[in-house]
RODO-2510 file (C-alpha; in nm, 4 decimals, decimal comma):
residues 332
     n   res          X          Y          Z
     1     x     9,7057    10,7943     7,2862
     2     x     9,4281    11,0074     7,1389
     3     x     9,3279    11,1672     7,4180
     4     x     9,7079    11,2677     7,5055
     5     x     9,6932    11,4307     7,1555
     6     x     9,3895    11,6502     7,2140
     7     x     9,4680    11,7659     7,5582
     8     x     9,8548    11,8985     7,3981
     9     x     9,6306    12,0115     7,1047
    10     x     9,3917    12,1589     7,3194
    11     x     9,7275    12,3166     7,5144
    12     x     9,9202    12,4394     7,2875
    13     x     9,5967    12,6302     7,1405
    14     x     9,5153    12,8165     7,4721
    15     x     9,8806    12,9275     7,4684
    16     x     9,9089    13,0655     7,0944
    17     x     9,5233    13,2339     7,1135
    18     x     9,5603    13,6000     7,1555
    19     x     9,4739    13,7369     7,5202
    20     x     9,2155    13,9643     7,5124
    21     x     9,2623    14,3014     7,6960
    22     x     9,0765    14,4123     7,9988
    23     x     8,8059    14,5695     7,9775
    24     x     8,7039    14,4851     7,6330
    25     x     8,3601    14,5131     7,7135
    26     x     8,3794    14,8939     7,7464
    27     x     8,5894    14,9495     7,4191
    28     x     8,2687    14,7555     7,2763
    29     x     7,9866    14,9490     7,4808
    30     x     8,1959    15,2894     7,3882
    31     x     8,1839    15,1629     7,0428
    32     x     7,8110    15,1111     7,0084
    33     x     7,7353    15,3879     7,1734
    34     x     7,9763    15,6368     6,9568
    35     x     7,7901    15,4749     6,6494
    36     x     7,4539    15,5080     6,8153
    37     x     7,5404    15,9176     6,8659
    38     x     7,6475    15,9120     6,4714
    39     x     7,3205    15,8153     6,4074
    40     x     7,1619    16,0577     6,5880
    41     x     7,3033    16,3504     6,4618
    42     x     7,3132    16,2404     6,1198
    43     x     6,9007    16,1682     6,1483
    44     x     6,9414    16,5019     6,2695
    45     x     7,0614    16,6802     6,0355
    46     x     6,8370    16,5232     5,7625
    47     x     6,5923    16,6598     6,0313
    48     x     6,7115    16,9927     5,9882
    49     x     6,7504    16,9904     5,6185
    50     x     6,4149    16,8863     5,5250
    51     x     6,2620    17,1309     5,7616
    52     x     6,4417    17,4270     5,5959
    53     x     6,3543    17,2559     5,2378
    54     x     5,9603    17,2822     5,3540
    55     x     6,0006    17,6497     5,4906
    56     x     6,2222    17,7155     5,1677
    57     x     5,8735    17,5650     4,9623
    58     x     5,6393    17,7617     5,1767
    59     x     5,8086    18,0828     5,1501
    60     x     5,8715    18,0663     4,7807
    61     x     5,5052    17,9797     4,7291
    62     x     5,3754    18,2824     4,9514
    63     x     5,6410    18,5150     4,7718
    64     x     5,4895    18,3523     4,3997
    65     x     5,1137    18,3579     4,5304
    66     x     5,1581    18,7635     4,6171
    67     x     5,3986    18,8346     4,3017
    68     x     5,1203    18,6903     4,1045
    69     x     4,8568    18,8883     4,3109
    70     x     5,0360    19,2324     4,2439
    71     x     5,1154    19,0758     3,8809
    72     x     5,2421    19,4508     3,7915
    73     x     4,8880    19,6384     3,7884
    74     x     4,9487    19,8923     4,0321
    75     x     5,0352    20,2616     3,8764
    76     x     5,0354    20,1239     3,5493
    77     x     4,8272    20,4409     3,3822
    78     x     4,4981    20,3599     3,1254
    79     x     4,5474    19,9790     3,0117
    80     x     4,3297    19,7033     2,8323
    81     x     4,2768    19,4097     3,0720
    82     x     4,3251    19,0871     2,9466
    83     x     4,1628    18,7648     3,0700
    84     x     4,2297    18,4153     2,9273
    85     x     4,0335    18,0919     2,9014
    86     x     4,2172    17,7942     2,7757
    87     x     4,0846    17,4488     2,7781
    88     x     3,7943    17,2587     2,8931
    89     x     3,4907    17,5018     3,0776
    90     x     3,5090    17,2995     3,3662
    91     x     3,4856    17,3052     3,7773
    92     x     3,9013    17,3864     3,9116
    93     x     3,9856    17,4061     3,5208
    94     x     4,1067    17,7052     3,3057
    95     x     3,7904    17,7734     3,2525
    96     x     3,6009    17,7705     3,6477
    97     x     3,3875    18,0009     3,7001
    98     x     3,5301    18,1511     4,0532
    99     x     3,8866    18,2132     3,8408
   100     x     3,7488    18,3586     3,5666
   101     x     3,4629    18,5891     3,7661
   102     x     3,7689    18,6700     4,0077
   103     x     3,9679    18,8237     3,7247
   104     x     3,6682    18,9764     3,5731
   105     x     3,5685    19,2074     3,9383
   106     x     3,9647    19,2795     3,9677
   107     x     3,9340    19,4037     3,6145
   108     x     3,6173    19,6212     3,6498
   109     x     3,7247    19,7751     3,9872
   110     x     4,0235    19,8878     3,8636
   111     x     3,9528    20,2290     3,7644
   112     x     4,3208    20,2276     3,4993
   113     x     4,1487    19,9333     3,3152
   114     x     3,9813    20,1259     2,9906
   115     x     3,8268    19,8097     2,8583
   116     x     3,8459    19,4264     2,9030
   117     x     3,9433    19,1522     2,6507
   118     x     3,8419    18,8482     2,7490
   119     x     4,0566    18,5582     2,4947
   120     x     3,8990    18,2460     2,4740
   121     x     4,0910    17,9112     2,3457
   122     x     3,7955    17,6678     2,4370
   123     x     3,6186    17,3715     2,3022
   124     x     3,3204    17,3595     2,5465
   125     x     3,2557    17,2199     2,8587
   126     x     3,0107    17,2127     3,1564
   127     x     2,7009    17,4118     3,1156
   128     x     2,7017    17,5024     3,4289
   129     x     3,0103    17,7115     3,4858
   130     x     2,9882    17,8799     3,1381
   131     x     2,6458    17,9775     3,2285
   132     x     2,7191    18,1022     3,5651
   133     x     3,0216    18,3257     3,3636
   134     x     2,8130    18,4702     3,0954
   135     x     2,5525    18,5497     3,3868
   136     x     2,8449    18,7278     3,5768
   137     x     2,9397    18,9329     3,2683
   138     x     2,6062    19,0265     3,1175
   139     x     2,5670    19,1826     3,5287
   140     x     2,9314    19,3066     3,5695
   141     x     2,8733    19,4929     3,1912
   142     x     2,5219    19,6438     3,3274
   143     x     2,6719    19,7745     3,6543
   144     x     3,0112    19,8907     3,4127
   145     x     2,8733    20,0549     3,1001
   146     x     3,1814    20,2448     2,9975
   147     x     3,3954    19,9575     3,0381
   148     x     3,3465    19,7678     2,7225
   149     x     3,4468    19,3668     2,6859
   150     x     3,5510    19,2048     2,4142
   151     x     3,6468    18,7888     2,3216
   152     x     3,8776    18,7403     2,1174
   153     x     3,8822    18,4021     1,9872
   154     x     4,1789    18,2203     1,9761
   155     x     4,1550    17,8350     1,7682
   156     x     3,8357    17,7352     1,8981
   157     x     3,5374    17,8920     2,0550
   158     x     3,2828    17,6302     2,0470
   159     x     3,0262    17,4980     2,2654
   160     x     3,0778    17,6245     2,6081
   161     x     3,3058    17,8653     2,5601
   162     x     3,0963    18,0366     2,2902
   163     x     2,8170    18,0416     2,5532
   164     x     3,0443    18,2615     2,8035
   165     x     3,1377    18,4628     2,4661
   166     x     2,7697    18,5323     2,4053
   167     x     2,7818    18,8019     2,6690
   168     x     3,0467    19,0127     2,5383
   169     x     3,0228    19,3138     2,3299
   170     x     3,1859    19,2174     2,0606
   171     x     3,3090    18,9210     1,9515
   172     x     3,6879    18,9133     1,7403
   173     x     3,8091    18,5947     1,5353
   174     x     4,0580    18,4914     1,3360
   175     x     3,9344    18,3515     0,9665
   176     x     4,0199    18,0382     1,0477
   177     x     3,9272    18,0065     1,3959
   178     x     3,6553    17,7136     1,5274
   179     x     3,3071    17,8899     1,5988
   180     x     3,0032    17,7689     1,7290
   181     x     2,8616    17,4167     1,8111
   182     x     2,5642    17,5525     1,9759
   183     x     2,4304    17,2012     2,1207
   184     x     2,4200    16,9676     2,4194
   185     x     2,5295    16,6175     2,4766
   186     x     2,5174    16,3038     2,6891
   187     x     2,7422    16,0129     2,6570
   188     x     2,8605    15,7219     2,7570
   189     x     2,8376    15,3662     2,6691
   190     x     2,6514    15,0533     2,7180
   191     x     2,7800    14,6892     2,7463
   192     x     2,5365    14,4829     2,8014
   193     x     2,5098    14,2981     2,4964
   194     x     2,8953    14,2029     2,5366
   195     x     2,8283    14,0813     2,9091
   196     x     2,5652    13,8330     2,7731
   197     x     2,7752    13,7040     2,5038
   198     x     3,0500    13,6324     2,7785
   199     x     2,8405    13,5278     3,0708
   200     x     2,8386    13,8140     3,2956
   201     x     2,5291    13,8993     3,4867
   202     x     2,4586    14,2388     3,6560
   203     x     2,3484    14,2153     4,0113
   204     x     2,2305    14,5673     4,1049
   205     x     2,0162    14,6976     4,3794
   206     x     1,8284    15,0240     4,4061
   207     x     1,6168    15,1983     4,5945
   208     x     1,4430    15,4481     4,3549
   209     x     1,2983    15,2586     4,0258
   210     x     1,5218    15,5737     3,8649
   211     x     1,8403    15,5354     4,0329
   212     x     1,9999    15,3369     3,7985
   213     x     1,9909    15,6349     3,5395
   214     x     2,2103    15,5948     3,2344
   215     x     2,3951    15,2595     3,4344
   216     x     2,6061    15,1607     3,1450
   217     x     2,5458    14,8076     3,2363
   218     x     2,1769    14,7790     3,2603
   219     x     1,9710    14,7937     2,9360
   220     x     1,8509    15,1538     2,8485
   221     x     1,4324    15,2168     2,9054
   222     x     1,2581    15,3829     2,6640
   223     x     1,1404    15,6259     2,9612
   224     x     1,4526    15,6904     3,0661
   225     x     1,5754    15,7914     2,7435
   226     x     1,3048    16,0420     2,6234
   227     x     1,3331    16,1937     2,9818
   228     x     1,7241    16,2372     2,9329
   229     x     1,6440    16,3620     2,5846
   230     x     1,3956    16,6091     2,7559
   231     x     1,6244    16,7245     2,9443
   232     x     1,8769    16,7951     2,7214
   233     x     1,6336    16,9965     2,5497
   234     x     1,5846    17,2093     2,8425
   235     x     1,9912    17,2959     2,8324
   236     x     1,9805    17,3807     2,5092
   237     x     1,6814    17,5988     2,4979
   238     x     1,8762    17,7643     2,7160
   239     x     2,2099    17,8013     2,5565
   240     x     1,9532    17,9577     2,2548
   241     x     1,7951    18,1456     2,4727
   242     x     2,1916    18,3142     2,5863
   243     x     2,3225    18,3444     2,2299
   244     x     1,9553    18,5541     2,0849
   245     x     2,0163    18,6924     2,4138
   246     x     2,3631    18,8627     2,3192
   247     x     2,3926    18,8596     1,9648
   248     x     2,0148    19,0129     1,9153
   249     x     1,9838    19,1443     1,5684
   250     x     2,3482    19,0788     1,4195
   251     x     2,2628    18,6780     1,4213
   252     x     2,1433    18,5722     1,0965
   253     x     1,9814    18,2422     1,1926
   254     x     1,9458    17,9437     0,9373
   255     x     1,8200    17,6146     1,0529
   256     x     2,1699    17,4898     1,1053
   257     x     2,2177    17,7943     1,3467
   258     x     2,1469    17,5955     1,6832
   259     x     2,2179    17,2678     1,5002
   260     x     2,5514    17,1811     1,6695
   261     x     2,7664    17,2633     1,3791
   262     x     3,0841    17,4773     1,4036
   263     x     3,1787    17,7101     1,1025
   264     x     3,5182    17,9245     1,0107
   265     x     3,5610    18,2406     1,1625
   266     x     3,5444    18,3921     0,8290
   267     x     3,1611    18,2418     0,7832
   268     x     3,0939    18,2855     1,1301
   269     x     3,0918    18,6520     1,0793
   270     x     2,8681    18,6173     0,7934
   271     x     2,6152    18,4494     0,9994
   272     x     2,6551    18,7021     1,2788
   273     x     2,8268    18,4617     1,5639
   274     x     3,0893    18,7354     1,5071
   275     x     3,1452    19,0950     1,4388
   276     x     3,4787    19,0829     1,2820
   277     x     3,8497    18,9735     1,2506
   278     x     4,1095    19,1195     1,5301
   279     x     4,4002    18,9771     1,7745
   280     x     4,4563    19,0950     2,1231
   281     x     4,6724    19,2859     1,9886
   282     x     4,4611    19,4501     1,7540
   283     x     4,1257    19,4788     1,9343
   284     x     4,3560    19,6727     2,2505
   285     x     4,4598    19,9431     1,9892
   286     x     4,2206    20,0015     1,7395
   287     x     3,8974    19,9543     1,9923
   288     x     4,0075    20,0365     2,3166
   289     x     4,2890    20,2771     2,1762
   290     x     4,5018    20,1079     2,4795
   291     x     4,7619    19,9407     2,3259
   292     x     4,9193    19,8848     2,7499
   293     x     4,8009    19,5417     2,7961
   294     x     4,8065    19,3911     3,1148
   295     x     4,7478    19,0288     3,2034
   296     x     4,4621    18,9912     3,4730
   297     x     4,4086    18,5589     3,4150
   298     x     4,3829    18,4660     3,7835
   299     x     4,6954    18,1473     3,7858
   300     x     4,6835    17,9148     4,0442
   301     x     4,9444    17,8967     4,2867
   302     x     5,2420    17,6568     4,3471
   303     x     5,0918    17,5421     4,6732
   304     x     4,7493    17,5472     4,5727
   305     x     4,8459    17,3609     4,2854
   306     x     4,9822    17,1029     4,4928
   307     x     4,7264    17,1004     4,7494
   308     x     4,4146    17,0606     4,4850
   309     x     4,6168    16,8030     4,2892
   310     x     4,6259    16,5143     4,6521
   311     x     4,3002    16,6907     4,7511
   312     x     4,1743    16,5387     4,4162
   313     x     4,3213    16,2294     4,3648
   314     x     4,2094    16,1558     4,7476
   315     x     3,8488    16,3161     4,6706
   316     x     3,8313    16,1240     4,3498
   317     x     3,8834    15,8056     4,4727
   318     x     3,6307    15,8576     4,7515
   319     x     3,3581    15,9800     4,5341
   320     x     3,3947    15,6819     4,3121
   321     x     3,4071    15,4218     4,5905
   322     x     3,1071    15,5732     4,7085
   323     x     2,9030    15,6863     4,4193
   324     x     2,8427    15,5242     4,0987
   325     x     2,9389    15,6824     3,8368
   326     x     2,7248    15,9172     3,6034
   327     x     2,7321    16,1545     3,3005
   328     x     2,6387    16,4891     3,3128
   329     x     2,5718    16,7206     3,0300
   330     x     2,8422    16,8596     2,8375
   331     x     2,8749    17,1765     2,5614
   332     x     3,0746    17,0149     2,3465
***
């Protein structure tokens, strides 16, 4: 009786199911297929869009990079240059010493320019690239005699960037502008009294009984540190050596002179770190008698701005993967 049932079940399904068509293996293959071609030339056309977004970037940052390089200077008549530093002295900073340099030699080849005003907004930075700019000017100045350059100080002139100001011919403030800081440091910090309190040994290995310089985790030698201390010294000899150098007989030393301290602008023209208050503005038309002021600060580019800022971050994190890392002396 049961199996009577199934087999009329069974019947009665086969002859109420839908046929299906002939050939309903093509309708599917055409079907697949017209999706697969929708796919296609919609990748495509995101294919074509992002290609024209690129060539739209790299044409707007070749039209930027050579607006920026004409930057308005030709047939401009007699005009004060102005060059800007503003930030940290520093290596692909505000204040590197191939931007700065570059704007400088644009400035003194141009025979419209009348005199150069070089505004500096700095606290300080590496040694090394304000000394390489103050060596730049004090040559550019020799070779350019009726070409004078001023700085005009903007909030802070200190350290580093007082050591590229040093080389000017005059030097402009405001009375309440940051002056000074004539001094070197070397930081960083040292933890090993914390690892022995929680249990953490060092295990380093060097070849060089010195190579482990100023390793924040290894106890600081007494050698060590007098031979850092020395060298120090050495930097800021030199940084003396720059500002006697370019003040001469206006400075009015006192033993806090080369001491590290910063003063007012108003006091540091009493001390001779300055010759006298003045704006851009100001300097351009009452000591250059130009009061046509035109903008030489070298700015980076859209596309060099993005290619420095991976190039870094992929630089960076191969340097410190492969180097340990170490301070270097700062004018600050």
């Amino acid at each position: 009786m049961s199996n009577d049932f199934d087999q009329d079940g069974l019947a009665n399904g086969r002859a109420n199911a839908t046929p299906r068509k002939d050939g309903w293996e093509r309708e599917v293959l055409e079907k697949l297929a017209f999706a697969t071609i929708k796919e296609q030339r919609a990748r495509r056309r995101w294919g074509i869009f992002f290609k024209l977004a690129t060539l739209t970037l790299i044409c707007f940052a070749i039209w930027t990079g050579m607006n920026s390089a004409s930057d308005g200077k030709e047939n401009v008549g007699p005009h004060t240059a102005l060059i800007k530093i503003d930030g940290t002295i520093e290596a692909k900073g505000a204040g590197d010493a191939e931007t700065v340099i570059s704007a400088l030699t644009k400035a003194y080849a141009d025979p419209g320019v009348v005199g150069i005003i070089l505004q500096i907004n700095s606290p300080g930075g590496s040694p090394v690239q304000a000394g390489i700019i103050n060596d730049e000017i004090t040559r550019l100045r020799a070779e350019n005699p009726k070409k004078p350059l001023y700085v005009v100080v903007g909030e802070v002139c200190a350290s580093g960037g007082y050591y590229i100001a040093a080389a000017a011919d005059r030097i402009y403030v405001n009375k309440a502008s940051i002056v000074g800081s004539i001094g070197v440091l070397m930081d960083g910090f040292g933890f090993t009294g914390v690892m022995e309190k929680v249990g953490v040994e060092r295990r380093l290995l060097t070849a060089g009984s010195n190579k482990a310089f100023m390793d924040p985790f290894s106890p600081q030698s007494d050698t060590q540190k007098i031979y850092a201390q020395d060298m120090l010294n050495e930097i800021h000899q030199q940084f003396i050596d720059v500002v006697r150098k370019g003040r001469g007989a206006r400075l009015k030393e006192t033993p806090d002179t080369f001491s590290g301290l910063v003063w007012s602008g108003a006091k540091s023209v009493e001390l001779g770190l300055a010759d006298g208050f003045g704006t851009v503005e100001s300097v351009a038309r009452d000591q250059l008698k130009s009061n046509n002021i035109v903008d030489y600060t070298q700015r980076e580019g859209l596309s060099d701005r993005v290619l420095r800022k991976f190039g870094a971050a992929a630089g960076a994190a191969a340097i410190k993967a492969a180097l340990p890392e170490m301070t270097t002396p700062t004018l600050k």
